[in-house]
N, C-alpha and C positions, 0 to 999 in steps of 0.2 A: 600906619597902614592897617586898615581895615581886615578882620580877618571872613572869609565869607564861609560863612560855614554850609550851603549850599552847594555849592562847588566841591567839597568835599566829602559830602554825604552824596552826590552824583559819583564821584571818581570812586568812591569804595564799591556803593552798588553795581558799578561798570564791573569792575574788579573781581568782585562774586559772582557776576553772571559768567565774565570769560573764567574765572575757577572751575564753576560747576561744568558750563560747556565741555570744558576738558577732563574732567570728572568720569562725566557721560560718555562723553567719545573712547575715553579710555575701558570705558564696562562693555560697550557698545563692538569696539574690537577684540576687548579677551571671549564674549559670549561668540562672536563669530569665527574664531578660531576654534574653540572647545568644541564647536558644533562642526568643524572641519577637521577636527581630531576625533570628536566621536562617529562621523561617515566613515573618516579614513579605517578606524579599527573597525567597526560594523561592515566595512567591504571584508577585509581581512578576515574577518572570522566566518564570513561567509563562505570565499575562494578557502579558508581550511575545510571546512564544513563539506564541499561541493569535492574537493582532493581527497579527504576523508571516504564521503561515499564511491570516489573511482576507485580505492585503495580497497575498499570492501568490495566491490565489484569484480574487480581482478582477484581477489582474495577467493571469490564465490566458486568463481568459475574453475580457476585452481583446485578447488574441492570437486567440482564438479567432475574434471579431467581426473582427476585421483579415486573417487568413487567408481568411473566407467571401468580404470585399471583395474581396481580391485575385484571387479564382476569377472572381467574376461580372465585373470589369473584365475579366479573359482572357478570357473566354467571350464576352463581348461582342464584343472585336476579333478575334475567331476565334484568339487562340492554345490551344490546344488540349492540343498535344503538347511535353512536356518531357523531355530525359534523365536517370532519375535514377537512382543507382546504390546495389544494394541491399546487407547488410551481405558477403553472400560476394562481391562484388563485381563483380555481374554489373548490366550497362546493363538497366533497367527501362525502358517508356511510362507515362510517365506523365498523365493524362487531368486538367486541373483543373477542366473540370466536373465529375468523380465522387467530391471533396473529401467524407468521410463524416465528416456530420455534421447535428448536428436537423433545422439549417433547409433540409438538401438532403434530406430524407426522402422518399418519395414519398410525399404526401398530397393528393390533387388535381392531380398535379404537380408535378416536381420535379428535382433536374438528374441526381438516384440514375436506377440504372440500371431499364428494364421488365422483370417477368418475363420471362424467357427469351432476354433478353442477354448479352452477354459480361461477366462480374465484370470492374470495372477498378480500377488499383492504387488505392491513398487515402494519406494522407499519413503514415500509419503506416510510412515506412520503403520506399515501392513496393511492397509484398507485395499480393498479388492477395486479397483478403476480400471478400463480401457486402457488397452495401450497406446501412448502417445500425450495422453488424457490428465491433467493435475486434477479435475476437478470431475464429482460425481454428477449424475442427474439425478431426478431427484429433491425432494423438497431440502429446505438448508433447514440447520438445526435452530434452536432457538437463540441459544448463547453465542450463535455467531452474526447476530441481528440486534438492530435498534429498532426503533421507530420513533420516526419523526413528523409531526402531522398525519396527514390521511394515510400514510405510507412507512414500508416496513422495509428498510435497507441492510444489503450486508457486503461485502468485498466478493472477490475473484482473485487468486486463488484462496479458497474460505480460510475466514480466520476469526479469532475472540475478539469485539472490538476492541479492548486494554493490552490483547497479548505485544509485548517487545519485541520475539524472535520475528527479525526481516524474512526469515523461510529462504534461503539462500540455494537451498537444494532445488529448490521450485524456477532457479534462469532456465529460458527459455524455451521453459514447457508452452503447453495449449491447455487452454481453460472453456468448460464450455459451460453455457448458462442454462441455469437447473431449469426447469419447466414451469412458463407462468413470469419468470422474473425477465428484465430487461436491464440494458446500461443504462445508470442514468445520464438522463439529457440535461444542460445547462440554458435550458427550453422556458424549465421551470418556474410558473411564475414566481415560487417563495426557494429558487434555489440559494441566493444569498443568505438565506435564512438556517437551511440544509445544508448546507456546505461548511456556515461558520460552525454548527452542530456537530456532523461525522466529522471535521478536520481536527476538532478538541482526543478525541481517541485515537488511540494508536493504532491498532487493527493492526502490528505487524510490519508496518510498511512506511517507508521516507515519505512517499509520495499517492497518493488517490485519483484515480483517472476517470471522467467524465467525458459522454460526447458532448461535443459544441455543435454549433450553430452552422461548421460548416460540414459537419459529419466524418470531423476529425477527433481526435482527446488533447484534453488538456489535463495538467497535474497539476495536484493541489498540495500544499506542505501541509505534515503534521504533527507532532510533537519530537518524534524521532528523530529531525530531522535538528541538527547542530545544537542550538540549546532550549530548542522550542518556541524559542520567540517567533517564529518565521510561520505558526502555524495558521491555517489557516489562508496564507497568501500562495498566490498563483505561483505555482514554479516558473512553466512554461507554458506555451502554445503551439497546440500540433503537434505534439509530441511523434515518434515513430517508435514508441516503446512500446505501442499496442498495434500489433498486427492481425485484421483479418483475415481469416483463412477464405480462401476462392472457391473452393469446393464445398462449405458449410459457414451462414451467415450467422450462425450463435458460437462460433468458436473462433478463439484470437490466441495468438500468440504474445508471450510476454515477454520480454526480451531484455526486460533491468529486473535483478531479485529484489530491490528494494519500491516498488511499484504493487498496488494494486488497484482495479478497478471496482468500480462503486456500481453493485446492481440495486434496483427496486421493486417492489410490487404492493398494490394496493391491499389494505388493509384486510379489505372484505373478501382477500382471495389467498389468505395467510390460512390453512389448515391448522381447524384449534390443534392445542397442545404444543406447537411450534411457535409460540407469542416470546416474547424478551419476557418470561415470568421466571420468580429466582428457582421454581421447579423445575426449570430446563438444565440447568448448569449444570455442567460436566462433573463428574467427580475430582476427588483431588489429584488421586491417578495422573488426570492429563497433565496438569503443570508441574507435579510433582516427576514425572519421567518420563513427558516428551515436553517440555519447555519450546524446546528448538524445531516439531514436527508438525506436520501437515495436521492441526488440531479440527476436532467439529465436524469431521465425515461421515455417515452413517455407515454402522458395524457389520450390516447384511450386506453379502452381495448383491450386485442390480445389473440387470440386465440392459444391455445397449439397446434402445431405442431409439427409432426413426426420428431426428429433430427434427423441427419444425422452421421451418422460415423464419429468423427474426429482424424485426429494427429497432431505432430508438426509441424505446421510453417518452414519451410525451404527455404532461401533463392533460389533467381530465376538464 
C-alpha cells in the first residue's frame, strides 16, 4: 500500500488552519468581552462621579442653609460687624446681615440692602457687590482670563482659570456680565477648537456653560470632573442650570455650584493692563487664605450701573 504523502500534507494543513481559526476566535471573544468589561466599569465610575457631584450638591447647599442660620443668630444678638480680610490683604467690614443670598433677597423684605444704600461686603471674599449680585461689573481682572485666538475668555461667577475650589457658596446666586463681554456662543466658527482649550483648565468648576444654537446652554466637562478623562466632552444639552433673569438680559441665575459659564470679548476691546500677563496675578495672599473664595474681584467699590441689553456673543 502506497503511502501518499499528499493527502497528508492536505489533512495537516487543514488541521492548522481550523487551529488557528480557533485561536482567533478565541482572542476575538476575550478582546470583546474586556471591552464589555471596560464600558461596564467606565459606566460605573461615571454613575460614582455624577452621585459624587449630587453628594456635593447637597453638601453645598447644607452649608449654604447653615451660613443663612449663622447670619440671622448674629443679627439677632446685634453682632453685626466682622473683620475680614480681602485677597490683597486689606481689612474689610464685614456686615452679616448683608450675607447675598435667595433668602435675604429683597422681596417684601429682607436683610439685602434698600435702594440707595451703601453696597455692603457678602461672603464672596469681603468684596463690595450689589445685593443679590455674585459677580461685579466692571472690567475682569487679568488672572481670571485666557485667550484664545482673536479672543479673550473668562468664567461667571469669576474665577482663576487652574483654581480647584467649585465656589460652593456661590449655589444659586445671579451673576451679571461685566461690560463689553458676552456668553459665549457655540456659533463659533473655531469653537471646537476653544472649547477643547478652556475645558483643559479647571476654572473652579465640574462643568462650563455655553449658548447653543437654540439660545439654550450646554455644559462642558472639565478636569474636575471624576478623573478627568471626561474633559472636554459634552455633559449635557439644554441644561436648566442657567437661568435668565426676565427683568435684565445680562443677568442669570446659577443654580448648580459646580457650574460655570464661559464669557468672551474680543481682543482689541480688552483694556491694556487686564491681558493674561504673568504681571496680573494675584498675589500669594489669594490662594494662600482664600483657596475656597470668591477669588479675582476688584478691591474698590463700584457703583451699580445701568445694564445694557445683552445677547449672544457671535462670532465676527
Amino acid at each position: 500500500m502506497a503511502f501518499d504523502e499528499k493527502a497528508v500534507e492536505q489533512l495537516a494543513a487543514e488541521a492548522a488552519r481550523v487551529f488557528l481559526a480557533g485561536l482567533q476566535n478565541l482572542a476575538a471573544a476575550a478582546a470583546k468581552e474586556a471591552e464589555l468589561e471596560r464600558q461596564r466599569l467606565s459606566a460605573e465610575a461615571l454613575a460614582l462621579a455624577k452621585d459624587r457631584a449630587r453628594l456635593e450638591e447637597a453638601w453645598s447647599q447644607l452649608n449654604l442653609e447653615r451660613t443663612r442660620l449663622e447670619c440671622s443668630v448674629g443679627a439677632s444678638t446685634g453682632i453685626t460687624d466682622v473683620s475680614h480680610v480681602s485677597p490683597l490683604g486689606r481689612a474689610l467690614p464685614r456686615s452679616l446681615g448683608s450675607v447675598i443670598s435667595p433668602m435675604h433677597e429683597r422681596a417684601g423684605g429682607g436683610l439685602g440692602p434698600a435702594a440707595g444704600e451703601e453696597l455692603h461686603s457678602s461672603v464672596l471674599g469681603g468684596y463690595t457687590v450689589p445685593s443679590g449680585l455674585a459677580a461685579l461689573q466692571g472690567p475682569v481682572p487679568g488672572y481670571c482670563s485666557v485667550t484664545v485666538g482673536r479672543h479673550c475668555f473668562s468664567v461667571l461667577p469669576l474665577q482663576e482659570p487652574d483654581a480647584v475650589s467649585l465656589g460652593h457658596d456661590l449655589w444659586n446666586h445671579v451673576v451679571e456680565l461685566p461690560e463689553g463681554w458676552e456668553i459665549y456662543s457655540a456659533l463659533d466658527r473655531e469653537f471646537d477648537q476653544v472649547i477643547a482649550s478652556l475645558t483643559k483648565r479647571r476654572w473652579g468648576a465640574m462643568v462650563l456653560g455655553v449658548r447653543n444654537a437654540h439660545d439654550h446652554y450646554d455644559a462642558y466637562w472639565t478636569p474636575l470632573f471624576g478623573d478627568g478623562s471626561h474633559a472636554g466632552m459634552r455633559c449635557q444639552e439644554d441644561v436648566d442650570w442657567i437661568e435668565p433673569m426676565e427683568d435684565n438680559a445680562r443677568r442669570f441665575r446659577m443654580t448648580y455650584s459646580g457650574l460655570r459659564v464661559i464669557i468672551c470679548k474680543p481682543l482689541q476691546q480688552v483694556l491694556p493692563g487686564l491681558g493674561t500677563s504673568p504681571a496680573a496675578a494675584p498675589p500669594p495672599l489669594v490662594t494662600s487664605t482664600l483657596a475656597a473664595s470668591f477669588v479675582g474681584l476688584p478691591t474698590a467699590p463700584l457703583s451699580v450701573r445701568e445694564p445694557q441689553p445683552g445677547h449672544a456673543w457671535r462670532p465676527p
